[in-house]
C-alpha positions in Angstrom: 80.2 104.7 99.5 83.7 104.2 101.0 84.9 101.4 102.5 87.1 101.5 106.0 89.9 99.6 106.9 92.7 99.4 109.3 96.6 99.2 108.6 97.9 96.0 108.6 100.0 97.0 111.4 97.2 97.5 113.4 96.9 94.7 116.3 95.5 94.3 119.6 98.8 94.3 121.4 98.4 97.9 120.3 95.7 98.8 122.5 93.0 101.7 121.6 95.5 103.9 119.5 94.6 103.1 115.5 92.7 105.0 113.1 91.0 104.0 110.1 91.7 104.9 106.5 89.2 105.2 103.5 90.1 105.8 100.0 87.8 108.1 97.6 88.6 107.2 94.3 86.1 109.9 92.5 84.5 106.6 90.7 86.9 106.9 88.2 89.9 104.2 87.3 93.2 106.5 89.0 96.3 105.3 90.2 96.0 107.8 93.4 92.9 108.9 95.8 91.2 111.8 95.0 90.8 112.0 98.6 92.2 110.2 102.0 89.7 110.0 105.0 90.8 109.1 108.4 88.9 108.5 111.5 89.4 107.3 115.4 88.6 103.3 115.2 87.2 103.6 118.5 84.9 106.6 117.6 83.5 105.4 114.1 80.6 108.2 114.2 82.9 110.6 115.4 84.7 113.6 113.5 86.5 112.6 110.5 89.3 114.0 108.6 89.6 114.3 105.0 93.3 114.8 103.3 94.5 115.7 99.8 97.1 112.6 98.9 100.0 115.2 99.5 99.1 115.8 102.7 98.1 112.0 103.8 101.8 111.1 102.3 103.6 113.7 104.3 101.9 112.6 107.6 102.6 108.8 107.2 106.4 110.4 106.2 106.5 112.1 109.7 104.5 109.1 111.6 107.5 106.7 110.1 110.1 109.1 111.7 111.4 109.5 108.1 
């Protein structure tokens, strides 16, 4: 089972716009996801994505404007 969370940037000044991150960790001891899921925090029972780490790390690279 995976367990949800928000960033800890999240806040309700924020509005509606956050999503919700889960971490796979293949139940083994890793120092990095096997796999990153991501859904709409508004829409928990809605679609869901599922990213390599690669991919998750290049997002959050182009989300921070870096």
């Amino acid at each position: 089972m995976i367990r949800w969370f928000k960033s800890s940037y999240s806040s309700s000044s924020e509005g509606d716009s956050c999503v919700e991150v889960a971490l796979d960790w293949d139940m083994a001891p890793t120092l990095t996801p096997a796999t990153i899921h991501i859904r709409d925090s508004k829409h928990t029972t809605g679609p869901q994505l599922a990213l390599r780490p690669e991919a998750w790390a290049n997002f959050v690279s182009y989300a921070a404007g870096d």
